[in-house]
N, C-alpha and C positions, 0 to 999 in steps of 0.2 A: 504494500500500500504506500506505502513510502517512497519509493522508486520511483511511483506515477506522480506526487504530487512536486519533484524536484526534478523532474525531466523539462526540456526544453523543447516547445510548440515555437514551429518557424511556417509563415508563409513567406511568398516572394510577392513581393508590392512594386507593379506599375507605377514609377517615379511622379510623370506628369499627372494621370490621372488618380491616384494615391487609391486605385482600389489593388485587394489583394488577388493576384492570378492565378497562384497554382499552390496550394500546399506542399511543403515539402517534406518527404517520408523517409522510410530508412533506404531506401534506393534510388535516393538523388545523387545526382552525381555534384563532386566538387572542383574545380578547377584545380585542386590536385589530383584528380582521375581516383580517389576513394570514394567509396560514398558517404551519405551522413551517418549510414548508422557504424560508421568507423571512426565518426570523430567525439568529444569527449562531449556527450549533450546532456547527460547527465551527473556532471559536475556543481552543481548549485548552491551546494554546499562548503560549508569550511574557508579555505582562503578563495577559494575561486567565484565568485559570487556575480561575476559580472557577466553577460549572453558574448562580451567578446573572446569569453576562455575557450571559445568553440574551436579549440586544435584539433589535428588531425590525429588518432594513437599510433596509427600503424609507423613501424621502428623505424627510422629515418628518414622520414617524409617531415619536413620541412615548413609544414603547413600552419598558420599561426590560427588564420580563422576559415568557419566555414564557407566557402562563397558559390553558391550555386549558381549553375549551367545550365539553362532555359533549353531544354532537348522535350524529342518523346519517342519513346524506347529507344533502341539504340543510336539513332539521331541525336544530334548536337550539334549548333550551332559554330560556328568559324570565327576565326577573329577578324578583323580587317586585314592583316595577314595575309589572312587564307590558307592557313596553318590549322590544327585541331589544338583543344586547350592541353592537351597531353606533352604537345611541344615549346609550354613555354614553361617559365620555372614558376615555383608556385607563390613564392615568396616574394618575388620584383615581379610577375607576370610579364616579363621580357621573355621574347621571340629565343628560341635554344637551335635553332633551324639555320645550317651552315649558309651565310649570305644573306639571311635577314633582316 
């Protein structure tokens, strides 16, 4: 019971028109190519107390917060680039793509 009342509910909100688009679940993807339900959302507790402690756990991924990837199923979105989010780092979200 505990678990559910310190977990972390995320939508994704359309900037201009401030409504919410897509809830996001444990299979969203994150622009570090984990998805959410790999990063720490339910941390709310203790010293972590704030929704940007949303790192990513998996072992040397780099990842400070969650930032979701507007796709649908395996589909997703490109950057201006035109690169996939997988080729940039997740950290500077700079291009990793020789010639970039």
């Amino acid at each position: 019971q505990m678990r559910g009342k310190s977990r972390l509910y995320v939508s994704w909100r359309c900037l201009p028109s401030g409504v919410d688009c897509k809830s996001v679940g444990p299979s969203s993807k994150c622009f570090c190519g984990h998805m959410y339900k790999q990063h720490a959302t339910d941390n709310m507790q203790g010293k972590q107390k704030h929704a940007k402690d949303v790192h990513c756990k998996v072992s040397g991924c780099k990842c400070a917060l969650f930032n979701f990837i507007p796709g649908h199923g395996t589909w997703s979105i490109k950057c201006v680039c035109k690169h996939e989010s997988t080729s940039h780092c997740p950290s500077t979200r700079r291009c990793t793509e020789p010639r970039c």
